[in-house]
N, C-alpha and C positions, 0 to 999 in steps of 0.2 A: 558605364552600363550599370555599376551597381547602384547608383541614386535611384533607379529604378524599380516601381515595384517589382517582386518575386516573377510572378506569373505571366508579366510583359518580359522580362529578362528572358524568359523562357521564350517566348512566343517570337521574340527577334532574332534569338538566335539562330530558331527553325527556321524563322522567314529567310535569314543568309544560307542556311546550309543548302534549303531548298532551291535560290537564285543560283547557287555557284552548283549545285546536282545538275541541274537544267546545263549550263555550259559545261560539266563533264562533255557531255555529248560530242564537244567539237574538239574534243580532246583538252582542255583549261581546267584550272584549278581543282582539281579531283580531291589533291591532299586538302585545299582550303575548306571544301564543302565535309568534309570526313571530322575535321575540326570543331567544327560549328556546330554541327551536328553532334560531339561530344560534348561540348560547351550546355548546349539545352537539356541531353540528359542529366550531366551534374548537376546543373542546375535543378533540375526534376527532383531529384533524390534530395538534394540538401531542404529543397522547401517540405520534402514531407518529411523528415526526419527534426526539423526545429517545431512542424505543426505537436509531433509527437512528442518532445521534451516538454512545450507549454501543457497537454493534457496532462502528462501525467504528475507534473509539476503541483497540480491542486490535493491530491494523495497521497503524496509520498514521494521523495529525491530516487529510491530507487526499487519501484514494484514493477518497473517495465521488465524487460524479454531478457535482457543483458543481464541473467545471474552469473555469468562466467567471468564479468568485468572484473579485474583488481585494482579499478580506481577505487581510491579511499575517496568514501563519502564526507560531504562538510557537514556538520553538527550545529544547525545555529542553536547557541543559548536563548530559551526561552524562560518565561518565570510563569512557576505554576500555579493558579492562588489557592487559597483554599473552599474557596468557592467551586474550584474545578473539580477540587479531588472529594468535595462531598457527595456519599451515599448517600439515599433518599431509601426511606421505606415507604410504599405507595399504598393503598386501598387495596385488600386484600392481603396485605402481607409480603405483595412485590415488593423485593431489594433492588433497586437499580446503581449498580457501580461504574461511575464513569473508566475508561481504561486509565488515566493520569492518576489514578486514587492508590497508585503503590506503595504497599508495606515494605516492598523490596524490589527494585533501585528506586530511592526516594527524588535521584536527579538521572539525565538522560544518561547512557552510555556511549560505547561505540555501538552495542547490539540492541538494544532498544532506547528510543530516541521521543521524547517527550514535546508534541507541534503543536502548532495551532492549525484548525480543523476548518476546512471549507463550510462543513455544517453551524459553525459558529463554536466557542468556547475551542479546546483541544481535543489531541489525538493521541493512541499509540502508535509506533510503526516501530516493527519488529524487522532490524535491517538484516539481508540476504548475507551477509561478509560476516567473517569475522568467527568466533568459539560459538557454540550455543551457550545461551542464557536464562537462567528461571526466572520467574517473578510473582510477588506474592500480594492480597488482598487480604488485610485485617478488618471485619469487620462485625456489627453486632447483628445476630436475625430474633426476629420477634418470639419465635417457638421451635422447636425442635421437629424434625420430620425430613423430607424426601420433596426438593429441589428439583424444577426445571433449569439449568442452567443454558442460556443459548448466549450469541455474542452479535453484535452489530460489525460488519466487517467489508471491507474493500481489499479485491484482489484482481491481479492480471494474469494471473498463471493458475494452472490447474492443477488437481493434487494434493492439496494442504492438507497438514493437521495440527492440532494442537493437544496437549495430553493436561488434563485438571486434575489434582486430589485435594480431596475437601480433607481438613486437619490431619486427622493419623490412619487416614486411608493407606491402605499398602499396594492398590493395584490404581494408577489412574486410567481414569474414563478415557475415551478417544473423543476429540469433538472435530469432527469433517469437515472443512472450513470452503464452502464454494466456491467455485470460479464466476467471480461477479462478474467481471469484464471491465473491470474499471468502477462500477456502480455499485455503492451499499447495498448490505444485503443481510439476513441474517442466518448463523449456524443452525442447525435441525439440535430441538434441544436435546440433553444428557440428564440423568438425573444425579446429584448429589445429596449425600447425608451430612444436613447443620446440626447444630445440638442450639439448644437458647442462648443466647449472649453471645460470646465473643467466637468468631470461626475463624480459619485461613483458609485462603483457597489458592492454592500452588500451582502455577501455568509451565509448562516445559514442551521443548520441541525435539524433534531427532532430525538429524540431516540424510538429506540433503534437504535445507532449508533457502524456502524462496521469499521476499516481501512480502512482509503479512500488515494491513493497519487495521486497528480497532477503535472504535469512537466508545462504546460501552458492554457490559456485563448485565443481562435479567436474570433474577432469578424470582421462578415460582411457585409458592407452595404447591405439590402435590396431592390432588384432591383424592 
């Protein structure tokens, strides 16, 4: 039966439980059709439950529903070039920072985990398990002033946050991280204060912490 597709495995085993229901009747196989019949549900459940591992499989190993799991997640080694982790200042004075451009973990951890990214190039994914962890952004901005900061983001759970302070800020910003549903999206921006040349910008979480991935960082001068 299992050479079978998925969805015919299912459909046959209806088709038995339903022929041996039918002879219930005459008092026959009652247990067999009860069988069969649990046979196709299982079957049910396991096919949407592998549908679910492949989606979410493109995103991230563990932003699905199961934050209570204590399987230890796998970590594949990836290498990150420096192509990936270059900053761009764009037209206007946009900073865009890819999320793999960290000053701090410069390689993956168990809590944040450095992939390669459906959208092409890499990803961040800030894993659900484990201590919380900080992580930081050295880089140069063209002028001094007051930042839009917003973030490119994929999530399955609702509720995020993320907390930023730009260099020797004492209170960080909050930045509300939306419930994509699976689908990129971006954070409603924040603003921070850079000074010219070199800044940091320091990411932290507070728990209870769920799957968070980030593909990048905008920021925009404030007009």
């Amino acid at each position: 039966m299992y050479g079978v597709p998925g969805t015919l495995q299912v459909q046959r085993a209806q088709w038995v439980g339903a022929v041996l229901g039918e002879q219930r009747a005459f008092g026959f196989n009652a247990a067999a059709s009860g069988f069969w019949n649990g046979v196709a549900l299982y079957r049910q459940r396991a096919i949407v439950e592998e549908a679910k591992a492949v989606a979410l499989a493109a995103v991230g190993e563990d932003i699905g529903e199961a934050n209570e799991s204590k399987v230890k997640d796998v970590v594949e080694a990836v290498t990150v070039t420096e192509a990936d982790r270059k900053i761009v200042v764009g037209a206007g004075g946009v900073i865009t920072i890819p999320a793999v451009a960290c000053s701090k973990p410069t390689n993956s951890t168990e809590k944040i985990v450095f992939m390669k990214s459906c959208l092409g190039g890499m990803q961040l994914h800030y894993n659900r398990l484990g201590n919380p962890e900080e992580f930081e952004y050295t880089f140069e901005a063209p002028a001094a002033g007051k930042y839009a900061l917003s973030a490119r983001v994929v999530t399955t759970s609702a509720g995020q946050h993320l907390l930023v302070a730009a260099n020797d800020a004492k209170e960080p910003a909050d930045v509300a991280v939306p419930f994509t549903v699976g689908k990129w999206g971006n954070t409603k921006p924040v603003e921070v204060s850079l000074v010219k040349g070199r800044n940091v910008l320091r990411f932290s979480r507070n728990d209870p912490v769920k799957g968070l991935t980030i593909k990048d960082f905008t920021l925009r001068p404030v007009k």
